[in-house]
Jmol script that loads the backbone (N, CA, C; Angstrom):
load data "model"
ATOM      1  N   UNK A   1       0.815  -1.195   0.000  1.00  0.00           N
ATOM      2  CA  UNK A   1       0.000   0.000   0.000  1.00  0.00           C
ATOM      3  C   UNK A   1       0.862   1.264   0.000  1.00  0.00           C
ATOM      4  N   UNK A   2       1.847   1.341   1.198  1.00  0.00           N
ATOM      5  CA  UNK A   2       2.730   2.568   1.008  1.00  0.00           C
ATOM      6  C   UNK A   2       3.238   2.863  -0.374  1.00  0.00           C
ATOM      7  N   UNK A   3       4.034   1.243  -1.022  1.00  0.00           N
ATOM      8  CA  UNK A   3       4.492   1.513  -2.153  1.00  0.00           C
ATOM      9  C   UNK A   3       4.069   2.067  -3.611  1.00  0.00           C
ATOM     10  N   UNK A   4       2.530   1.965  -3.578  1.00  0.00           N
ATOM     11  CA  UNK A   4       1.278   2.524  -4.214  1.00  0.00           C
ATOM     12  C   UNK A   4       1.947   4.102  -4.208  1.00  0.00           C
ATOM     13  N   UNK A   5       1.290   4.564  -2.914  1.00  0.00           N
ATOM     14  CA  UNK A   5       1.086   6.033  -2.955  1.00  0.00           C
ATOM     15  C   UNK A   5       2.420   6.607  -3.041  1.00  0.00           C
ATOM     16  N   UNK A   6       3.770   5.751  -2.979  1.00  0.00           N
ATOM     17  CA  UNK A   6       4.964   6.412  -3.154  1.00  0.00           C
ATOM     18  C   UNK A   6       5.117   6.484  -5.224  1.00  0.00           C
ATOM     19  N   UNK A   7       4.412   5.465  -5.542  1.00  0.00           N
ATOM     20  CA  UNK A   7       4.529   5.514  -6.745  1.00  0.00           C
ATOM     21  C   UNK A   7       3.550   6.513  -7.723  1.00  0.00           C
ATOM     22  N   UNK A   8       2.660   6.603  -7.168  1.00  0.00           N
ATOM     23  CA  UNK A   8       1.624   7.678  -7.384  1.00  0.00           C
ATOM     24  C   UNK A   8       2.024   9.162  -7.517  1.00  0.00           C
ATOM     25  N   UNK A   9       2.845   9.396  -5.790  1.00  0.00           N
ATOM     26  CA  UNK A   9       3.455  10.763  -5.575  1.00  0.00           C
ATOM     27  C   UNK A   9       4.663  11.103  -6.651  1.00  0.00           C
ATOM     28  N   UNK A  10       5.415   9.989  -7.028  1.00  0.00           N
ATOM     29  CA  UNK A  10       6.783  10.261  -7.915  1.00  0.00           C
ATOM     30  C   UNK A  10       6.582  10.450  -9.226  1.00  0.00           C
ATOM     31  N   UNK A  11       5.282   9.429  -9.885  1.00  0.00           N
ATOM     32  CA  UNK A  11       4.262  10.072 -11.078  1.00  0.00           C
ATOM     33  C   UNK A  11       4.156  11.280 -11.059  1.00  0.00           C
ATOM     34  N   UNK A  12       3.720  11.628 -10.264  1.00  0.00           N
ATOM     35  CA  UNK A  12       2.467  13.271 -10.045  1.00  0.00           C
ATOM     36  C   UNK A  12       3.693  14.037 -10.007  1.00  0.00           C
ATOM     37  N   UNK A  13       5.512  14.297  -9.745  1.00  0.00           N
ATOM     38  CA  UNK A  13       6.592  14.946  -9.200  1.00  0.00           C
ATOM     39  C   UNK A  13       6.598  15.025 -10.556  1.00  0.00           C
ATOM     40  N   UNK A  14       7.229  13.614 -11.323  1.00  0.00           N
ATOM     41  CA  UNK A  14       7.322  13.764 -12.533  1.00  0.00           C
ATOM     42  C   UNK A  14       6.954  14.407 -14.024  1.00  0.00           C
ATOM     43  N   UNK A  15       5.313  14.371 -13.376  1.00  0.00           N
ATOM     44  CA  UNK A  15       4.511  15.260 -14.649  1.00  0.00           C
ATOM     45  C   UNK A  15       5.151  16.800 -14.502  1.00  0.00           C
ATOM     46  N   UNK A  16       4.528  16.606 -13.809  1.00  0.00           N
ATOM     47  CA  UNK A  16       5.125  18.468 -13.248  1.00  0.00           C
ATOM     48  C   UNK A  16       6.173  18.365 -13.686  1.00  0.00           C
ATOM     49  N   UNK A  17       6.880  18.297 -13.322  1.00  0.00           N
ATOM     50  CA  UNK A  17       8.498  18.787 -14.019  1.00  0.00           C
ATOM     51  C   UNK A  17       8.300  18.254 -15.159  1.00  0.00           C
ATOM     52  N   UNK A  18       7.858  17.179 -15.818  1.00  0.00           N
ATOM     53  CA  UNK A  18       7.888  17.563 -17.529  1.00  0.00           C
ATOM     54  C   UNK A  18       6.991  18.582 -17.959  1.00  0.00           C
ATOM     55  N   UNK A  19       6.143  18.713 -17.700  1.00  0.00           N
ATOM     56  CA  UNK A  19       5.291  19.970 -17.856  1.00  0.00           C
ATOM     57  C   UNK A  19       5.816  21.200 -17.791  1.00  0.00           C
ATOM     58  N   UNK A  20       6.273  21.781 -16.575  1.00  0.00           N
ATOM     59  CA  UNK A  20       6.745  22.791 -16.759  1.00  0.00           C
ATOM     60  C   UNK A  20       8.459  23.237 -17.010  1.00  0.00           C
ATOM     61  N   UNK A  21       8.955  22.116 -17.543  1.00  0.00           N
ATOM     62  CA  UNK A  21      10.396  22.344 -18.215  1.00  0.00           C
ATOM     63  C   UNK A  21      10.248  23.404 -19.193  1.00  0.00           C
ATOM     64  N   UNK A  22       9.490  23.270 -20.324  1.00  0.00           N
ATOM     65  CA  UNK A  22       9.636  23.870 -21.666  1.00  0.00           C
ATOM     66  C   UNK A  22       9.045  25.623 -21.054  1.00  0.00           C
ATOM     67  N   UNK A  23       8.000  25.841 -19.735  1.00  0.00           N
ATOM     68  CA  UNK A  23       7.577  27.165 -19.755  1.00  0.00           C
ATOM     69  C   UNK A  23       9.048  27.774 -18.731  1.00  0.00           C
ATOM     70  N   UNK A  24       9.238  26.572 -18.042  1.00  0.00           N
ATOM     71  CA  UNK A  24      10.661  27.727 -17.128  1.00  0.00           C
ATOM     72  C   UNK A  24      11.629  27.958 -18.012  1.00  0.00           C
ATOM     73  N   UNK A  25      11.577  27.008 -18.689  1.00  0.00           N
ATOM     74  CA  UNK A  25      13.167  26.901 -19.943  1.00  0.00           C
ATOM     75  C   UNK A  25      13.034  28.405 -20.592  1.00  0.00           C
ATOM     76  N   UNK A  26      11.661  28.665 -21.198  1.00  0.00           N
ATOM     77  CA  UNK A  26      11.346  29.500 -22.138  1.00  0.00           C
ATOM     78  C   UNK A  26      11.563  30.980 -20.918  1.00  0.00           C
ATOM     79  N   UNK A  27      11.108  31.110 -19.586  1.00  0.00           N
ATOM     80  CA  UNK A  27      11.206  32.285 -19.414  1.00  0.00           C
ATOM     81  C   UNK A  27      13.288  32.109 -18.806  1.00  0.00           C
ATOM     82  N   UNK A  28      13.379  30.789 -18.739  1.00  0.00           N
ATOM     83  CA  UNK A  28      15.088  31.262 -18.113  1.00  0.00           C
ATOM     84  C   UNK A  28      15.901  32.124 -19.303  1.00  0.00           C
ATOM     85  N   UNK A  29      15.745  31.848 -21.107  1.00  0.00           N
ATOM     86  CA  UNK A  29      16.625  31.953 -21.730  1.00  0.00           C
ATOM     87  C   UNK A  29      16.190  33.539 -21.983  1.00  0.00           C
ATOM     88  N   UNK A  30      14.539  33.840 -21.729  1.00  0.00           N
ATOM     89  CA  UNK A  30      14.491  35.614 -21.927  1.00  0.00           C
ATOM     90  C   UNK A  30      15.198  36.259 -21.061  1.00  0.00           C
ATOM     91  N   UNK A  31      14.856  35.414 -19.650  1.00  0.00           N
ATOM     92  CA  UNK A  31      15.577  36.374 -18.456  1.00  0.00           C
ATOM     93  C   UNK A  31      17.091  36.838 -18.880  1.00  0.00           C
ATOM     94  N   UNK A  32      17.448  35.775 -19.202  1.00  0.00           N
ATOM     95  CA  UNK A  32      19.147  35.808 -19.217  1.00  0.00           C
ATOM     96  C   UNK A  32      19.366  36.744 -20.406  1.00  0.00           C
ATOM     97  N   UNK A  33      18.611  36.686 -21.524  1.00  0.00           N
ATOM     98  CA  UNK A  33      18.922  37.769 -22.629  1.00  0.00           C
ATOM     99  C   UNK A  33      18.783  39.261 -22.264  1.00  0.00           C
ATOM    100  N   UNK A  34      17.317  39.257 -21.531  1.00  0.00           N
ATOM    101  CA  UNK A  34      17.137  40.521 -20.931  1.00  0.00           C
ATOM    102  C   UNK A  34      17.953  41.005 -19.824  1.00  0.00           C
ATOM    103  N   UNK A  35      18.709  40.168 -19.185  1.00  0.00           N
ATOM    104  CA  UNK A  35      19.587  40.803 -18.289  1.00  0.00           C
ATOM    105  C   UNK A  35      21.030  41.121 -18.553  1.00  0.00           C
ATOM    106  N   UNK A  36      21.223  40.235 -19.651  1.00  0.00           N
ATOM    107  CA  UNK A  36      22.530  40.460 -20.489  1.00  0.00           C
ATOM    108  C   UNK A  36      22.310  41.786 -21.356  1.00  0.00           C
ATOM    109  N   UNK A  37      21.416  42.122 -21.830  1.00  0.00           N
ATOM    110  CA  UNK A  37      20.837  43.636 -22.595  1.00  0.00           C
ATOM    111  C   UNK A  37      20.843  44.824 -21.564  1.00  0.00           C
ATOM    112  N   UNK A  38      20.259  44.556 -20.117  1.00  0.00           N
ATOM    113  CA  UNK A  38      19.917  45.404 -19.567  1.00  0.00           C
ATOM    114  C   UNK A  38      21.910  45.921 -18.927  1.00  0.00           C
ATOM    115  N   UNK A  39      22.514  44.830 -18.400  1.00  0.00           N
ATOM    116  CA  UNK A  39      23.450  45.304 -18.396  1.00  0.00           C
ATOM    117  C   UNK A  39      24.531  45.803 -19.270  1.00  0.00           C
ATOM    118  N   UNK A  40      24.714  45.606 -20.750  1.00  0.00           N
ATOM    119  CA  UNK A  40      25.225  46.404 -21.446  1.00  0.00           C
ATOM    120  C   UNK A  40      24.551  47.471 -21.527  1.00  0.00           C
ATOM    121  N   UNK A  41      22.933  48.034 -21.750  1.00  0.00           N
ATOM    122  CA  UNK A  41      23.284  49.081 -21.672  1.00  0.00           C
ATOM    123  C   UNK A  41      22.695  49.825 -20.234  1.00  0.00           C
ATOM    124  N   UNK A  42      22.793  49.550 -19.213  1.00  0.00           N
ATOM    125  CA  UNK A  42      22.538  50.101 -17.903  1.00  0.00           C
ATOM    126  C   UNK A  42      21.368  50.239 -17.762  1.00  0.00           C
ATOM    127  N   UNK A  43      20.495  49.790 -18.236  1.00  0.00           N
ATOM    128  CA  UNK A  43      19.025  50.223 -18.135  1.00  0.00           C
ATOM    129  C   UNK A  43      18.703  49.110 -17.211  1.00  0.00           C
ATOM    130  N   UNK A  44      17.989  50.282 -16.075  1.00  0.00           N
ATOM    131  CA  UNK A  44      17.590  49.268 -15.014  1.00  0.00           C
ATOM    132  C   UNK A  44      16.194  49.209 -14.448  1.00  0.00           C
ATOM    133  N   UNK A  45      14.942  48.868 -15.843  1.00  0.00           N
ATOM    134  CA  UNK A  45      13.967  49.159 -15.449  1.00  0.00           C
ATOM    135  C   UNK A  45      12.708  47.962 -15.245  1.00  0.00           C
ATOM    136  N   UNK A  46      12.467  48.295 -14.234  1.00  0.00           N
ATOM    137  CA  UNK A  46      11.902  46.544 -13.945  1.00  0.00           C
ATOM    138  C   UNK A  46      11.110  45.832 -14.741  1.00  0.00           C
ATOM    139  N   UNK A  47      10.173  46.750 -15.304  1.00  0.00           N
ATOM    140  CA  UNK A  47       9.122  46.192 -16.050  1.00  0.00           C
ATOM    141  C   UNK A  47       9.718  45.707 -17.718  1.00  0.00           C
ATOM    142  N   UNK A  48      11.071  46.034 -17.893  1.00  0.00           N
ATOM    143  CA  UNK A  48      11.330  45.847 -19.077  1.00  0.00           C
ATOM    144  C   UNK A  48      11.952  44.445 -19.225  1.00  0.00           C
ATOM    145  N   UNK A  49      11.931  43.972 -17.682  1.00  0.00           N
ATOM    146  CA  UNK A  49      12.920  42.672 -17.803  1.00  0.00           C
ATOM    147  C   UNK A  49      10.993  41.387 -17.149  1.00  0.00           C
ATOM    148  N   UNK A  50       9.984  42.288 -16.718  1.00  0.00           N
ATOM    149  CA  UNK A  50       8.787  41.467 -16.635  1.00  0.00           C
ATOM    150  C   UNK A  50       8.028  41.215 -17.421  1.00  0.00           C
ATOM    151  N   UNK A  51       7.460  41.965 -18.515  1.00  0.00           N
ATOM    152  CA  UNK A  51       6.939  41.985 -19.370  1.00  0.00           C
ATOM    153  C   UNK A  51       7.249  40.667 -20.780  1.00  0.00           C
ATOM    154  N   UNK A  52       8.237  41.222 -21.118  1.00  0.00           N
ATOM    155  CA  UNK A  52       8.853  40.381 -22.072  1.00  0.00           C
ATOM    156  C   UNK A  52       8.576  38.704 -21.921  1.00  0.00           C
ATOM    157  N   UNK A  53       9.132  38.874 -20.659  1.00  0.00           N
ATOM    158  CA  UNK A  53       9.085  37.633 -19.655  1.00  0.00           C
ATOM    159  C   UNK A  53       7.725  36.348 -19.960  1.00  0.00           C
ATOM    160  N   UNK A  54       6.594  37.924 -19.550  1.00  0.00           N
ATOM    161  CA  UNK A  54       5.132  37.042 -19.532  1.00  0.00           C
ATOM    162  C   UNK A  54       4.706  36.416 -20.480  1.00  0.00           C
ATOM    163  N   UNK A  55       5.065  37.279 -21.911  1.00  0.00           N
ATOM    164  CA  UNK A  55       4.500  37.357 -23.201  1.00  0.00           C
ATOM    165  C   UNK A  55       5.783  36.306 -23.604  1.00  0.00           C
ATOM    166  N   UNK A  56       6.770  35.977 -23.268  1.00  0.00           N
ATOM    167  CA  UNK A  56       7.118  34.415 -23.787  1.00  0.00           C
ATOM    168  C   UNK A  56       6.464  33.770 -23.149  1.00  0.00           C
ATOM    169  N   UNK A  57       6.450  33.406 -22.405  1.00  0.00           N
ATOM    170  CA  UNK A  57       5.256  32.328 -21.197  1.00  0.00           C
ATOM    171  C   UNK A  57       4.492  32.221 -21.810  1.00  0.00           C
ATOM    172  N   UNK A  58       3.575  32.761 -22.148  1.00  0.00           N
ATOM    173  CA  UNK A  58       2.106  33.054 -22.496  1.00  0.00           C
ATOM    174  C   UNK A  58       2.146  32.308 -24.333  1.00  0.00           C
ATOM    175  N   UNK A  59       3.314  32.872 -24.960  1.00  0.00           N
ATOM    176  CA  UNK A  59       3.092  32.144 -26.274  1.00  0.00           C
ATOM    177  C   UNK A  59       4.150  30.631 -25.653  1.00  0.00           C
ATOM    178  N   UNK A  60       4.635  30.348 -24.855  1.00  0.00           N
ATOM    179  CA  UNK A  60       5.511  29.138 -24.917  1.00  0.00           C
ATOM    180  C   UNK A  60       3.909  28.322 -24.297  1.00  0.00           C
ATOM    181  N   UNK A  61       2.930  28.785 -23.602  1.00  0.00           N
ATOM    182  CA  UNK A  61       2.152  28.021 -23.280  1.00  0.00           C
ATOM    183  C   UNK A  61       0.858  28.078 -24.407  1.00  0.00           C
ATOM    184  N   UNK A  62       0.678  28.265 -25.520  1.00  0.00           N
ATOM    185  CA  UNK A  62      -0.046  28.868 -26.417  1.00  0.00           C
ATOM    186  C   UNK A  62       0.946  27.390 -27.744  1.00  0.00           C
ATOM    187  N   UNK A  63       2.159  27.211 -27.404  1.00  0.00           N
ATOM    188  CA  UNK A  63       2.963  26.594 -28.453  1.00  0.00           C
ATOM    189  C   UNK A  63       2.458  25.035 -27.805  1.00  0.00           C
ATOM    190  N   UNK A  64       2.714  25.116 -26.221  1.00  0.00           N
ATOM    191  CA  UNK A  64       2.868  23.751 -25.737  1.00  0.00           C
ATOM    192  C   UNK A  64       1.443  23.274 -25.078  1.00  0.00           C
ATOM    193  N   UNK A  65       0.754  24.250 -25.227  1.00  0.00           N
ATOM    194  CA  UNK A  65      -0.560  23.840 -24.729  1.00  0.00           C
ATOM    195  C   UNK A  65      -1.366  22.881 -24.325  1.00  0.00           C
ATOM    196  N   UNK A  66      -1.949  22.372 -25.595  1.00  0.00           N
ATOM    197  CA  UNK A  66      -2.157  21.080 -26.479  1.00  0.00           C
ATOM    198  C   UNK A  66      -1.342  19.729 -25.616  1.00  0.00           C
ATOM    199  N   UNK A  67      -0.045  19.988 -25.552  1.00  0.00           N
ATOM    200  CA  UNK A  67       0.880  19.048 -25.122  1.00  0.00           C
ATOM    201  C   UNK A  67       0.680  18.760 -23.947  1.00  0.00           C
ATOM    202  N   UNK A  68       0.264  19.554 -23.351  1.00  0.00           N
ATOM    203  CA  UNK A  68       0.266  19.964 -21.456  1.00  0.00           C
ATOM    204  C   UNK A  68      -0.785  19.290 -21.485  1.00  0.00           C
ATOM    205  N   UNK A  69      -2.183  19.737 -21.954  1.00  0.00           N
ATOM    206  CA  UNK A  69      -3.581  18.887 -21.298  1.00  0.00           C
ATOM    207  C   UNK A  69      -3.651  17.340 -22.184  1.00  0.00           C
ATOM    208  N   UNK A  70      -2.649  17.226 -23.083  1.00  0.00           N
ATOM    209  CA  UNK A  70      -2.490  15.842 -22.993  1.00  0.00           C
ATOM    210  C   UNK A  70      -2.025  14.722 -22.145  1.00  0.00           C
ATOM    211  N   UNK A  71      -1.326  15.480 -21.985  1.00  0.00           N
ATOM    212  CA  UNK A  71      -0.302  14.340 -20.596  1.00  0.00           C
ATOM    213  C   UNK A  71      -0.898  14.363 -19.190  1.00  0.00           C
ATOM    214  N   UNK A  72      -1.835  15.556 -18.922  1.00  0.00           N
ATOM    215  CA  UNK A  72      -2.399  15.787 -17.944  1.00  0.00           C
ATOM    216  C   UNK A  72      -3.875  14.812 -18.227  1.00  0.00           C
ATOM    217  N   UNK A  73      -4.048  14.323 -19.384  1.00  0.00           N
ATOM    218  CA  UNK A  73      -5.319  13.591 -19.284  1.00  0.00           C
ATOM    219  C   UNK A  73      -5.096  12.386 -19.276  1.00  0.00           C
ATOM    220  N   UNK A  74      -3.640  12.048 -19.620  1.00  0.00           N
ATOM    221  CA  UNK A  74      -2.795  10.603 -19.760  1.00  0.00           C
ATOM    222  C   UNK A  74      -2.645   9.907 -18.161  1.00  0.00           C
ATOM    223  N   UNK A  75      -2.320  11.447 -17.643  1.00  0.00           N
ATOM    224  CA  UNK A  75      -1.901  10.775 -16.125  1.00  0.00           C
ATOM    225  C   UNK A  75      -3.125  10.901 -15.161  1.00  0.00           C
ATOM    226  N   UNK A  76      -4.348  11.785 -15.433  1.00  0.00           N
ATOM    227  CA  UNK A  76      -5.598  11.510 -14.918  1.00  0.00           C
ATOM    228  C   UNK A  76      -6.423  10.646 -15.481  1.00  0.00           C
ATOM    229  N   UNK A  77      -6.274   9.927 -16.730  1.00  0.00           N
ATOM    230  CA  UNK A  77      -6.903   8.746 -16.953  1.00  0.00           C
ATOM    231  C   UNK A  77      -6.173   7.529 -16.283  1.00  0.00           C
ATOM    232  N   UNK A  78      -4.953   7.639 -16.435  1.00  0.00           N
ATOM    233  CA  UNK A  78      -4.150   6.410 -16.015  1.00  0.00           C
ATOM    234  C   UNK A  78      -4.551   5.963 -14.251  1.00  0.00           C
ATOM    235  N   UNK A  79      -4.754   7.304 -13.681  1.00  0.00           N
ATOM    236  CA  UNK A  79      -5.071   7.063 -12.414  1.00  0.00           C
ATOM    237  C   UNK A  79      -6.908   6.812 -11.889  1.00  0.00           C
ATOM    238  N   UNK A  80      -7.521   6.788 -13.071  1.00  0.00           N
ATOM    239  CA  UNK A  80      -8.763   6.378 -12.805  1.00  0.00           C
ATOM    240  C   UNK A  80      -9.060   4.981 -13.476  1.00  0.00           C
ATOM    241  N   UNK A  81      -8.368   4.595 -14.441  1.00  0.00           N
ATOM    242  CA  UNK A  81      -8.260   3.646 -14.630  1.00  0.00           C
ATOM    243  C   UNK A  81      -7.844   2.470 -13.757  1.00  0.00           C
ATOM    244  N   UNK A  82      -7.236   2.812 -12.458  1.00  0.00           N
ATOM    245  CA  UNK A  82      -6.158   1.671 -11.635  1.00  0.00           C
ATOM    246  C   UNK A  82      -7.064   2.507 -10.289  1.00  0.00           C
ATOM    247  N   UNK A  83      -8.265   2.941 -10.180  1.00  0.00           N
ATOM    248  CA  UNK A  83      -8.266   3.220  -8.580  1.00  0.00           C
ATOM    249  C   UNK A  83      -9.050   1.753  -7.809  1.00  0.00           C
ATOM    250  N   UNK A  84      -9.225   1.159  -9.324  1.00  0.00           N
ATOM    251  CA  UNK A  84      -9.981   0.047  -7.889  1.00  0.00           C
ATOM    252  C   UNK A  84      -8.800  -0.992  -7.330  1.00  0.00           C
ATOM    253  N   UNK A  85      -7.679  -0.962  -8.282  1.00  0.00           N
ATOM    254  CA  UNK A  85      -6.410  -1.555  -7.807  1.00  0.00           C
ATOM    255  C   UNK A  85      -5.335  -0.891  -6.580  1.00  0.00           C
ATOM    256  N   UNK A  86      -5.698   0.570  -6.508  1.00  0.00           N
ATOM    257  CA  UNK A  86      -5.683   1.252  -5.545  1.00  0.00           C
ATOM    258  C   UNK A  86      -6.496   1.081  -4.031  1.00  0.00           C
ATOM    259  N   UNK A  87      -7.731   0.846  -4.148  1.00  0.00           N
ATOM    260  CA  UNK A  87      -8.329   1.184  -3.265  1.00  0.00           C
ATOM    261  C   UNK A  87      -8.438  -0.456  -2.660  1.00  0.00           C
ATOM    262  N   UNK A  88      -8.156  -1.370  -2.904  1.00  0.00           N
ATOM    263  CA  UNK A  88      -9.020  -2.706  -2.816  1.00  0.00           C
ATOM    264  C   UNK A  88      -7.924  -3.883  -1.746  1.00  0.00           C
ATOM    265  N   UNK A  89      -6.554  -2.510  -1.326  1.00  0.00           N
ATOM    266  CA  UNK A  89      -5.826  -3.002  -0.509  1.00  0.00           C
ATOM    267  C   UNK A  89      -6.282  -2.798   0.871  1.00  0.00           C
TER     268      UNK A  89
END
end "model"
wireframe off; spacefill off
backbone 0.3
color backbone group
């Protein structure tokens, strides 16, 4: 039974981090451009390093979308599929 819900919890760790690899990936490589820009040329203005930021997010989740509520229906079917093998310990 423990070994169930340990396998369950390391599933559920797993999605997540494949899931949100491609949206952190996408805002790490703006950050780093925008902060590499902002320090050549001294401009130190906050919203110029947030903005940018969102609006990759927003199209990296607009690109990967689709992808996301797939795997999210893969791993919520998979787990309704197996709850009576779950529950019947």
């Amino acid at each position: 039974m423990e070994q169930q819900v340990l396998d369950i919890a390391r599933n559920a760790v797993l999605v997540i981090i494949k899931l949100s690899a491609p949206l952190l990936g996408v805002a790490l490589i703006v950050g780093l451009a925008i902060s590499i820009f902002q320090a050549t040329t001294q401009i130190q203005e906050q919203t110029l390093s947030f903005v940018p930021k969102i609006l990759a997010v927003f199209l990296s989740l607009y690109i990967f979308g689709a992808w996301i509520m797939t795997t999210l229906k893969e791993f919520t079917l998979n787990l309704y599929d197996n709850i009576l093998r779950f529950i019947s310990y």
